[in-house]
C-alpha positions in Angstrom: -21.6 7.6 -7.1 -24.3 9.7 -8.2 -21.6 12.5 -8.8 -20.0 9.8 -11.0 -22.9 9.3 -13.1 -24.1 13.0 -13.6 -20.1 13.6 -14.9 -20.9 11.2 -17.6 -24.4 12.2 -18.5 -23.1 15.4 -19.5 -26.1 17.4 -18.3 -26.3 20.7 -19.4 -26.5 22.2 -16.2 -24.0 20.9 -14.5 -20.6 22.7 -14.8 -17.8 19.4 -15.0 -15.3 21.4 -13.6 -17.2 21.8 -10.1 -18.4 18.5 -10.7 -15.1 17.1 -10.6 -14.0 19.3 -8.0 -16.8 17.5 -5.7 -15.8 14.0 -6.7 -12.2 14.4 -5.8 -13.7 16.3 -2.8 -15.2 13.3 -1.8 -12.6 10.5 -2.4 -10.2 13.1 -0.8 -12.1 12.6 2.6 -12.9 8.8 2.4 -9.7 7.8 1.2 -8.5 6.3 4.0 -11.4 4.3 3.9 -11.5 3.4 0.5 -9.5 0.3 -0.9 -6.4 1.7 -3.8 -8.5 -0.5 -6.9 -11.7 1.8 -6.0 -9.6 5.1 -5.9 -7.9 3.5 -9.4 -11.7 2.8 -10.5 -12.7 6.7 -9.7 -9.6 8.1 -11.2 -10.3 6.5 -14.5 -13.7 7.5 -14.4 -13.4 11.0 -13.9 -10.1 11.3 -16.2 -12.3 9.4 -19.1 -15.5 11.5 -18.6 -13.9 15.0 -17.3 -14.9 17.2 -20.0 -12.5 20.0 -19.1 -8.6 20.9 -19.6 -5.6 19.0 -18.4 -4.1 22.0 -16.9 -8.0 22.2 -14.5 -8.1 19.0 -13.8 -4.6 18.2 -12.7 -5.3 21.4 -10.8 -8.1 20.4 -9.1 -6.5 17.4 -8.2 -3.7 19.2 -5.9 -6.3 21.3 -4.4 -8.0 18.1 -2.9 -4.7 16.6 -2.5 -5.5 13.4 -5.1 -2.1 13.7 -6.7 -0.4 10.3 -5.3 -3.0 7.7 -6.6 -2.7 5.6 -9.6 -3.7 6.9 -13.1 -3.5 3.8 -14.5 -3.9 0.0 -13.8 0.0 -0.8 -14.3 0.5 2.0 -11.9 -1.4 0.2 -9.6 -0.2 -2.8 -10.2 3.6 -1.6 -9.7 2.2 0.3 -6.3 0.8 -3.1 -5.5 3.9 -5.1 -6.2 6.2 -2.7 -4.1 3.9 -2.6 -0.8 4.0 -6.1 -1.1 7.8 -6.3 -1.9 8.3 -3.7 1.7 6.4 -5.9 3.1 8.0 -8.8 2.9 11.4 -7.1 3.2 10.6 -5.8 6.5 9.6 -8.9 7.8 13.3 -10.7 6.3 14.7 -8.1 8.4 13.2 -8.6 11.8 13.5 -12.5 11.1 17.1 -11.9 10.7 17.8 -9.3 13.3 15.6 -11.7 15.7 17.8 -15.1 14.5 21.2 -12.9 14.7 20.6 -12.2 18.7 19.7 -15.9 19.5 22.6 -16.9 16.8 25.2 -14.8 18.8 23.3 -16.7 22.3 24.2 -20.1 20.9 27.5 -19.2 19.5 29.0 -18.3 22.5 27.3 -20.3 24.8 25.8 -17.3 26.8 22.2 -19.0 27.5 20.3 -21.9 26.7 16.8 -22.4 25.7 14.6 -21.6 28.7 16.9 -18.0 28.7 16.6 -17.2 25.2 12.7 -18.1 24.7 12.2 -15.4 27.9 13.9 -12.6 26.3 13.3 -13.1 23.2 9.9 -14.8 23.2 11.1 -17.6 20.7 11.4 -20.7 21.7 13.7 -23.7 20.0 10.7 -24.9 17.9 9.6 -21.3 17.3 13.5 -20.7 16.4 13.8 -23.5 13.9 10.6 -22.4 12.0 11.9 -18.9 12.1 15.0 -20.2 9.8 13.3 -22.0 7.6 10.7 -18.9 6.8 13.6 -16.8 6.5 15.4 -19.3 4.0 12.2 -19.0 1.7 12.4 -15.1 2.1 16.1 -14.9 1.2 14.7 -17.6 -1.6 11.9 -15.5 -3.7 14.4 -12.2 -3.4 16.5 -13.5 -5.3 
């Protein structure tokens, strides 16, 4: 933070370009910890207050390996909407793949309840909530 705050005091006798280096530095090791809308916040911050080239700063950012973050709160926003978007695809898929198997079970008679909630851990109940979730998923794709 207080990197972030000497970048935009402009002190004489700071150099910006090591300054920046040192603030990507930092959010390069925490960013695993750090939530997307703070990296968003930092990038904004540094790319408003920078006070050196485009060509150095973009630079700097590959050396610390800051290239695939947001610039820009659409950006984010669009990152945002497609994790959430995977997401919810990957669970339509292992709903269906799960209510294919015990679809095929009851189609052809091959095991009844008690059989089908051991290997499959789903039991009728389970089943029937399972079909209406994935009607709602198949519902908001569209």
């Amino acid at each position: 933070m207080c990197k972030l705050l000497a970048l935009k005091a402009n002190d004489k006798d700071t150099d910006p370009e090591e300054l920046v280096r040192k603030i990507y530095q930092t959010a390069s090791q925490m960013k695993d910890q750090l939530p997307r809308d703070i990296l968003l916040l930092i990038e904004q911050f540094v790319s408003f207050y920078k006070k050196i080239s485009q060509e150095t700063f973009e630079r700097i950012k590959k050396e610390v390996n800051m290239i695939d973050y947001p610039e820009t709160i659409s950006e984010y926003y669009i990152l945002e909407g497609e994790k959430k978007g995977e997401k919810k695809g990957e669970k339509r898929g292992e709903i269906k793949a799960t209510l294919s198997i015990i679809d095929s079970l009851i189609k052809n008679n091959a095991a009844d309840w008690q059989t089908i909630a051991n290997a499959t851990g789903v039991d009728q109940q389970q089943y029937f909530e399972m079909q209406k979730e994935y009607q709602q998923l198949e519902a908001t794709r569209l």
